[in-house]
C-alpha positions as CSV (number, residue, x, y, z in Angstrom):
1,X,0.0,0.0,0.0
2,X,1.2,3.4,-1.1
3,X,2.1,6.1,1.8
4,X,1.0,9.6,1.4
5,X,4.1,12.3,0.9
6,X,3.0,13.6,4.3
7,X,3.7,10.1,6.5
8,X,6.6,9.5,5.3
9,X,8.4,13.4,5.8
10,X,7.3,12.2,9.8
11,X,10.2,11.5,11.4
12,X,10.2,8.9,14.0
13,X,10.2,9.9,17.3
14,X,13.2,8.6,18.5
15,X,12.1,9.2,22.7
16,X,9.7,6.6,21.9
17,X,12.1,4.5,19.9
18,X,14.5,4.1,22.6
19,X,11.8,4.0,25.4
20,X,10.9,0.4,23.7
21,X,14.2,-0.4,23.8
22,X,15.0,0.5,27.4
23,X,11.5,-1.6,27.9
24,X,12.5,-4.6,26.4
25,X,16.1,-4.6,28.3
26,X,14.6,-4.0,31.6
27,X,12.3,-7.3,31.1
28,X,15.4,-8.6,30.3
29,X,17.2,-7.6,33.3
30,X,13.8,-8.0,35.9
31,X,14.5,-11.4,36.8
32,X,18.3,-10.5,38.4
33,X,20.2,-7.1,38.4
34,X,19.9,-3.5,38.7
35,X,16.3,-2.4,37.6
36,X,16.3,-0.1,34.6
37,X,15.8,3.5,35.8
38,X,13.8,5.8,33.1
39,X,15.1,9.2,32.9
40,X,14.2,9.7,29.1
41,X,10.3,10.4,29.1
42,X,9.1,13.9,30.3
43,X,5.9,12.6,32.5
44,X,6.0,13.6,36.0
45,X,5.8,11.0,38.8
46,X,2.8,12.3,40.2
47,X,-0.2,11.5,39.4
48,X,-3.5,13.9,39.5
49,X,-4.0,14.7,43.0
50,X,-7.3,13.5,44.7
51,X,-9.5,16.2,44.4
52,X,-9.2,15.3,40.4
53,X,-9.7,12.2,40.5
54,X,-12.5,12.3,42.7
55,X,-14.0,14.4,40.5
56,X,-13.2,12.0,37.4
57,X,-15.4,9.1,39.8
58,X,-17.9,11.4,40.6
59,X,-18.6,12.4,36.3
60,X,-18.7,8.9,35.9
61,X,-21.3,7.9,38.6
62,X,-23.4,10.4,37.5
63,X,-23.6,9.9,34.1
64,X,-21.5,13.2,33.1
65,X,-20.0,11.6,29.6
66,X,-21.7,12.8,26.8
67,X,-20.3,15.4,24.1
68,X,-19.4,19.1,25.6
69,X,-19.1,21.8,22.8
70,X,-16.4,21.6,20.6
71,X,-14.4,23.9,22.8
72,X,-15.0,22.4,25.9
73,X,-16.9,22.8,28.9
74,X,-18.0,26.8,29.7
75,X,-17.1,26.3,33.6
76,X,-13.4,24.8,32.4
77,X,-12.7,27.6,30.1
78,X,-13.7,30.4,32.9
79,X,-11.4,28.3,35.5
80,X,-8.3,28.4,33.0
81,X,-9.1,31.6,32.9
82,X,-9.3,32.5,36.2
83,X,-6.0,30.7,36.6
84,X,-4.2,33.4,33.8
85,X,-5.7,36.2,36.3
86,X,-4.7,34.8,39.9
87,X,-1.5,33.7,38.8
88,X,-0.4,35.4,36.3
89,X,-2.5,39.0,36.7
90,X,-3.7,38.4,32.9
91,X,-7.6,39.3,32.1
92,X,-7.9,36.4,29.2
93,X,-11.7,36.0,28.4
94,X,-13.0,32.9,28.3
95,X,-13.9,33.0,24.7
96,X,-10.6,33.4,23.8
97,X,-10.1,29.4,25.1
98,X,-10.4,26.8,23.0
99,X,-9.9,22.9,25.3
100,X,-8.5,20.7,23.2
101,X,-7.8,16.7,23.5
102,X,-4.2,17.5,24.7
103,X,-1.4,20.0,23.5
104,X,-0.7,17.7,20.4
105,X,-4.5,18.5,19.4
106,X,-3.9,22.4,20.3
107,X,-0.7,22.2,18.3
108,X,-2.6,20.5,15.3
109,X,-5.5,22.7,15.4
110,X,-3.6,26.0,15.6
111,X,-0.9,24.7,12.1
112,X,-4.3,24.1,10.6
113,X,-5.7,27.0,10.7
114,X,-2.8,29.3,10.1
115,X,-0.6,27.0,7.7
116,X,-0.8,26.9,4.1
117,X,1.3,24.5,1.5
118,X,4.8,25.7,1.3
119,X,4.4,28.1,4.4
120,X,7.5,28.0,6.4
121,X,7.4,28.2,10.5
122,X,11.0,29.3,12.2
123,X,11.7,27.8,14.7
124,X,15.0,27.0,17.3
125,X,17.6,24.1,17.3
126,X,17.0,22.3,19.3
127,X,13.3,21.8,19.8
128,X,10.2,19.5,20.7
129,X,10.7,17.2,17.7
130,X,6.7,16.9,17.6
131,X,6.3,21.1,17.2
132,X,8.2,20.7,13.8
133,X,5.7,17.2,12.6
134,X,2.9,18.9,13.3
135,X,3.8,22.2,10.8
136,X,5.1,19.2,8.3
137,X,1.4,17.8,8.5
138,X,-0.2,20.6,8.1
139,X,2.5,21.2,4.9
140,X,4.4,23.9,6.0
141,X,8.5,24.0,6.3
142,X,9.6,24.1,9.6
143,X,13.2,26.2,9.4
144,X,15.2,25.1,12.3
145,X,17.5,28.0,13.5
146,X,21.0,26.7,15.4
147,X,20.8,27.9,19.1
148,X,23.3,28.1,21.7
149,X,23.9,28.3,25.3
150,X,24.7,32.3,25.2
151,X,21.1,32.9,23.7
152,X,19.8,30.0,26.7
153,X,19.3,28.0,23.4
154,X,16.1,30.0,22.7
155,X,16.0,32.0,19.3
156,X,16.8,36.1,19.0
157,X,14.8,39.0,17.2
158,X,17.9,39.6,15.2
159,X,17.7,35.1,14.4
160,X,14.1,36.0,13.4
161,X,14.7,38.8,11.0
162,X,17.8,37.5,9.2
163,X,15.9,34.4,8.3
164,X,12.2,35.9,7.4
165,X,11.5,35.2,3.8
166,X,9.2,35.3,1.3
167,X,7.8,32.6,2.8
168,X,7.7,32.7,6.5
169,X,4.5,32.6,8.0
170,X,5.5,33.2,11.7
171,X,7.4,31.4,14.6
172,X,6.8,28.6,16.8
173,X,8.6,28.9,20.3
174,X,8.2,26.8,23.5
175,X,9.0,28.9,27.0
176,X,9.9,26.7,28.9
177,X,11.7,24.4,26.3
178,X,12.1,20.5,26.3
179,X,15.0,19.5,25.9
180,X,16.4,22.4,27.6
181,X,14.2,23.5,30.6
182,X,15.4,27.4,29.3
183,X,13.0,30.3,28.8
184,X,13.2,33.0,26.7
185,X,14.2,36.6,28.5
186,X,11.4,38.6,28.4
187,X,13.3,41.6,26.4
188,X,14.3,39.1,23.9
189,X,10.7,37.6,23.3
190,X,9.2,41.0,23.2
191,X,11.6,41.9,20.1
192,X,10.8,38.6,18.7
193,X,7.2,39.3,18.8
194,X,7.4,42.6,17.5
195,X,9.4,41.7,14.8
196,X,6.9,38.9,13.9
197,X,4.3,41.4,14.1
198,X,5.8,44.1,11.8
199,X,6.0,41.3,8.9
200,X,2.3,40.3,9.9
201,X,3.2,37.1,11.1
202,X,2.2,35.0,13.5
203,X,3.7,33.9,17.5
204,X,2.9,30.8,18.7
205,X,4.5,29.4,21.7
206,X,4.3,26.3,23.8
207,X,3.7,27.6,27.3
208,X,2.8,23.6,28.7
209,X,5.6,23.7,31.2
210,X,4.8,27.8,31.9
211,X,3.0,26.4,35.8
212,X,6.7,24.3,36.2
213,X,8.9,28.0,36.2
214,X,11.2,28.5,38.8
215,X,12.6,31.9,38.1
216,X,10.1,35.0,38.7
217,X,12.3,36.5,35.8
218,X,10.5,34.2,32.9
219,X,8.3,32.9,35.1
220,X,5.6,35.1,32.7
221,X,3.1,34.0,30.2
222,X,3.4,35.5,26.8
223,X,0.2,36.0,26.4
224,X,0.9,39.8,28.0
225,X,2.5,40.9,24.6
226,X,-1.0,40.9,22.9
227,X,-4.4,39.5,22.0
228,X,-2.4,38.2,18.9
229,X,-0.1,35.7,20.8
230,X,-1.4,32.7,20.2
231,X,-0.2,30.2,23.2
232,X,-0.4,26.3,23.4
233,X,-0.9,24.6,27.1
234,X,-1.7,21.8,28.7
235,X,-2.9,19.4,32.0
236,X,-0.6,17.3,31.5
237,X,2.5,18.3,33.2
238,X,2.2,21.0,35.9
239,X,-1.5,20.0,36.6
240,X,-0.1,16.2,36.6
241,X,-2.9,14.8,34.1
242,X,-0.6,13.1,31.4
243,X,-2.4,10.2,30.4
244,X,-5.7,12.5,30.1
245,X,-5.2,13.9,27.3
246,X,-6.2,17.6,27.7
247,X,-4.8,21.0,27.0
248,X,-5.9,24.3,25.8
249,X,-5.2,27.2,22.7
250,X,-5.4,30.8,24.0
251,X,-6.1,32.7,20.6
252,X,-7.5,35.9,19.0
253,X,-11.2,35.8,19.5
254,X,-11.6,36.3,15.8
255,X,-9.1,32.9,14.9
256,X,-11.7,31.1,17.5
257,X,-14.7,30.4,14.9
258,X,-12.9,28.5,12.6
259,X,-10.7,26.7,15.0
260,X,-14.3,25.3,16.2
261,X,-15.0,24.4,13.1
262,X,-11.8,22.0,12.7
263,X,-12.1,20.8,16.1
264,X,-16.1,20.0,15.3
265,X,-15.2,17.7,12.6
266,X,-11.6,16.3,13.8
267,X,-12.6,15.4,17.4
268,X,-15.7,16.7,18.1
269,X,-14.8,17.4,21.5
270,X,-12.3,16.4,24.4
271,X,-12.8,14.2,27.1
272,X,-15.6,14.8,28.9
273,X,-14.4,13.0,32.1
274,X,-11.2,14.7,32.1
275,X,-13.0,18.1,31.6
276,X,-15.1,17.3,34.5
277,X,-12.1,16.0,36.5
278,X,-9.5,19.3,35.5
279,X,-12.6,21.9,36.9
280,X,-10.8,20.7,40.4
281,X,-7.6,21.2,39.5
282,X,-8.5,25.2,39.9
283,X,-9.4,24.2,43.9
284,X,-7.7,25.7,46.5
285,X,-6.3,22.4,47.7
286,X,-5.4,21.2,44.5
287,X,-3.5,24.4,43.4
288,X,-1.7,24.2,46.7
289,X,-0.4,20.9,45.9
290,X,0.7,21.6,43.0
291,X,3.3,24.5,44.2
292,X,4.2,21.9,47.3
293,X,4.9,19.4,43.6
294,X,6.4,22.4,41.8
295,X,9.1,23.1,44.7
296,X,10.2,19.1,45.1
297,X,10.7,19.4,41.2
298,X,12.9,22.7,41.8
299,X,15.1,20.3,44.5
300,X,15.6,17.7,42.1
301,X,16.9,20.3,39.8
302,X,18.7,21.8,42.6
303,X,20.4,18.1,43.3
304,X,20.3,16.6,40.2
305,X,22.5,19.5,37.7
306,X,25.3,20.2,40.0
307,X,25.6,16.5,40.3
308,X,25.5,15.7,36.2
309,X,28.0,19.0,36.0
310,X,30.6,17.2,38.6
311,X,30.6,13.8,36.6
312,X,31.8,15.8,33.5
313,X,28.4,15.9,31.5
314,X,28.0,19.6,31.6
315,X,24.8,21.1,31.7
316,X,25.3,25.0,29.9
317,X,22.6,26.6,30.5
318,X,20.3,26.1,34.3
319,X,17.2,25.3,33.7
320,X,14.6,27.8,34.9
321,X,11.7,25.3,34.3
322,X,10.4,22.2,33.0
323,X,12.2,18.9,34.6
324,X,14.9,18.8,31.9
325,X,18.7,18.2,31.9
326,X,20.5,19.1,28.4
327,X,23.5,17.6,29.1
328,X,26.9,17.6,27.1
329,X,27.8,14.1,26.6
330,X,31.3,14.9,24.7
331,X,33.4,13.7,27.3
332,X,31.7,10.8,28.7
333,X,31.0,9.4,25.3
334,X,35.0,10.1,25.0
335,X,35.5,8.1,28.0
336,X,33.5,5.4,27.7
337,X,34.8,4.7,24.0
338,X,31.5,5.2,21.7
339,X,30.3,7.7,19.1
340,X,28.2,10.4,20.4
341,X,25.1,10.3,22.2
342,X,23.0,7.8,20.2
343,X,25.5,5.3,21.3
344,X,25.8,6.2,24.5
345,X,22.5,6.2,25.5
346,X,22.7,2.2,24.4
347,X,25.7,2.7,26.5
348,X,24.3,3.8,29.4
349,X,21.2,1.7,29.0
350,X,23.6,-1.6,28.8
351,X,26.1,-1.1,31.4
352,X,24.3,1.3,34.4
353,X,20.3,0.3,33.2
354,X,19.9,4.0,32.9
355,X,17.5,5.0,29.8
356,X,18.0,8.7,28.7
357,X,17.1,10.7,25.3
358,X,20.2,11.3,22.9
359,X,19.9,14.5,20.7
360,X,18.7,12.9,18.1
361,X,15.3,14.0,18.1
362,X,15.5,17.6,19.0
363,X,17.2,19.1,15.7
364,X,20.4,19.0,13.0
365,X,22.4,21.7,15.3
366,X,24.9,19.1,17.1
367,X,22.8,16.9,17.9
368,X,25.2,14.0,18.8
369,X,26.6,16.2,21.6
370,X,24.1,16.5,23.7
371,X,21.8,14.2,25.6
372,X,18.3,14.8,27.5
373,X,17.6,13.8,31.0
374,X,14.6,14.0,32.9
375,X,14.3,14.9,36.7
376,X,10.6,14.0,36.6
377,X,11.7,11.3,38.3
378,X,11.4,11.1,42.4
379,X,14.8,12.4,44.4
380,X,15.5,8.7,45.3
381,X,15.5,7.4,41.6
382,X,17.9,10.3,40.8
383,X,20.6,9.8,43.4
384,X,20.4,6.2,42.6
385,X,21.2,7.1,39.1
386,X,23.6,9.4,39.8
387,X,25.7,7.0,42.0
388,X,25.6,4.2,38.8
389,X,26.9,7.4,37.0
390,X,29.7,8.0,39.1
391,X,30.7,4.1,39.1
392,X,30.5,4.0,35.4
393,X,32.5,7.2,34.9
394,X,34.0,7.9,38.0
């Protein structure tokens, strides 16, 4: 059977790729040995807390499961936006919200809308690999831009304007980044966005880890620069939903009808459980334990950097947010006498049972260098790695 053009300009997502690989060794190694400890998937080891899931049972014992609107529940669009306005200080109406089954579905709703064939998004090396798929399936060009660790590996206004062409249809930025946990400084993204805006483009930006920031400096959504920002979020990681599937578009009220319209016919509506279940996510309880979650995630950062930075895989830039490590793996790969950081993820995966991400899948822009690791994980499962760390390349 013949594959469209479209499937096969998909990459493969190589986090999954080696997460089946680190799953079939650790079967391997369950009946004798070290268990296999996964720092390569970005899914936080809490789960939703038990206001949410009580409210889950409850929709489900009383029948709440049919179809909501295609934008979701009314009361879950005024709590998101009530959240923007306690903790942020934003007024974001709620018609301006748009629930969607997950950020993937934001993300593919928002390309479809604003992408035409040919259109090209700019966007920064490295990146979320599945930002760039879903501009290639709406068929648009996504233009990967190197980034470093003097611009925190975030694009610049003056990245932006040398590469605008004919054309560029806009930009597609995440603040706070996987792989790299950095966030844009605020000057920086303003310029951005006001370049965008003088070529009438468009700014998206992945704000799913904005909840999990840890500096008051980008702590900020972007959604202050103007009703044209168009921002992607998500339950999954600072509200701890990820297997729920829900998320939400923030967009200009006038985008909004025809968004509805694609989200009518390609998924008629999200999860009506997990609507139910995120309205208690805005409780006073809930919200509380999510900072108490939001400062043992800072610890682990706290621990877990200084630690990776002492056993010679140099982390350049602190992360401000997220639960990511972007480590340099020159020197151990170096050390332990294999080929960049594809190998030594198989490496490390073989000889410590330690599954992490290589670069692979987060851009062209030295990729083999660097290696993701994830401090979702709890403090014990990180020390434990870092000690097989240490006795591997100690």
């Amino acid at each position: 059977m013949k594959l469209s053009r479209r499937a096969q300009r998909i990459e493969p997502f190589y986090v999954m790729e080696v997460a089946k690989a680190a799953q079939a060794r650790a079967a391997e190694v369950a009946s004798g040995g070290a268990p296999m400890i996964f720092l390569n998937i970005g899914e936080p080891d809490f789960t939703a807390p038990p206001l949410v899931q009580e409210a889950a049972a409850r929709a489900i014992r009383t029948g709440q499961s049919q179809y909501t609107p295609a934008l979701g529940l009314d009361a879950l669009r005024e709590a998101i936006s009530g959240w923007y306005a306690q903790r942020f200080g934003l007024h974001i109406p709620a018609r301006r919200i748009v629930v969607t089954a997950g950020a993937s579905a934001a993300l593919q709703l928002a390309c479809l809308a604003l992408i035409d064939a040919g259109d090209e998004i700019l966007m920064p090396d490295p990146s979320y690999p599945c930002n760039r798929h879903f501009v290639t399936a709406a068929e648009g060009r996504a233009v990967l831009l190197p980034t470093d660790a003097s611009a925190r590996f975030q694009l610049s206004a003056a990245q932006v304007q040398a590469a605008w062409g004919e054309r560029t249809r806009g930009v597609l930025l995440a603040s706070p980044s996987n792989p790299t946990g950095t966030s844009i400084a605020p000057a920086e993204l303003r310029a951005i966005h006001e370049a965008v805006r003088a070529r009438a483009g468009v700014t998206l930006i992945d704000e799913i880890y904005l909840g999990l920031s840890y500096d008051s400096a980008f702590g900020q959504s972007a959604l202050a620069l103007g009703e044209d920002v168009i921002s992607i979020n998500s339950f999954s990681k600072y509200f701890s939903m990820t297997g729920w599937r829900l998320g939400w578009l923030v967009l200009p009220e006038a985008l909004v009808p025809a968004v509805e319209r694609l989200a009518q016919n390609l998924f008629i509506c999200p999860s009506t459980i997990a609507q139910h279940a995120a309205l208690a996510c805005f409780a006073p309880e809930s919200l509380a334990e999510y900072e108490r979650r939001r400062a043992e995630f800072k610890a682990r950062r706290d621990y877990f950097i200084p630690a990776l930075n002492q056993l010679g895989l140099q982390v350049p830039v602190l992360p401000d947010g997220a639960f990511y490590a972007w480590a340099d793996c020159s020197a151990a790969a170096q050390q332990l006498g294999v080929a960049g950081s594809w190998e030594l993820a198989f490496a490390l995966m073989e000889r410590a049972h330690l599954a992490v991400t290589p670069g692979r899948d987060f851009g062209l822009h030295a990729p083999e260098r660097f290696v993701r690791f994830s401090t979702a994980n709890s403090m014990a499962q990180l020390q434990e790695s870092v000690a097989r760390l240490a006795r591997l390349l100690g």
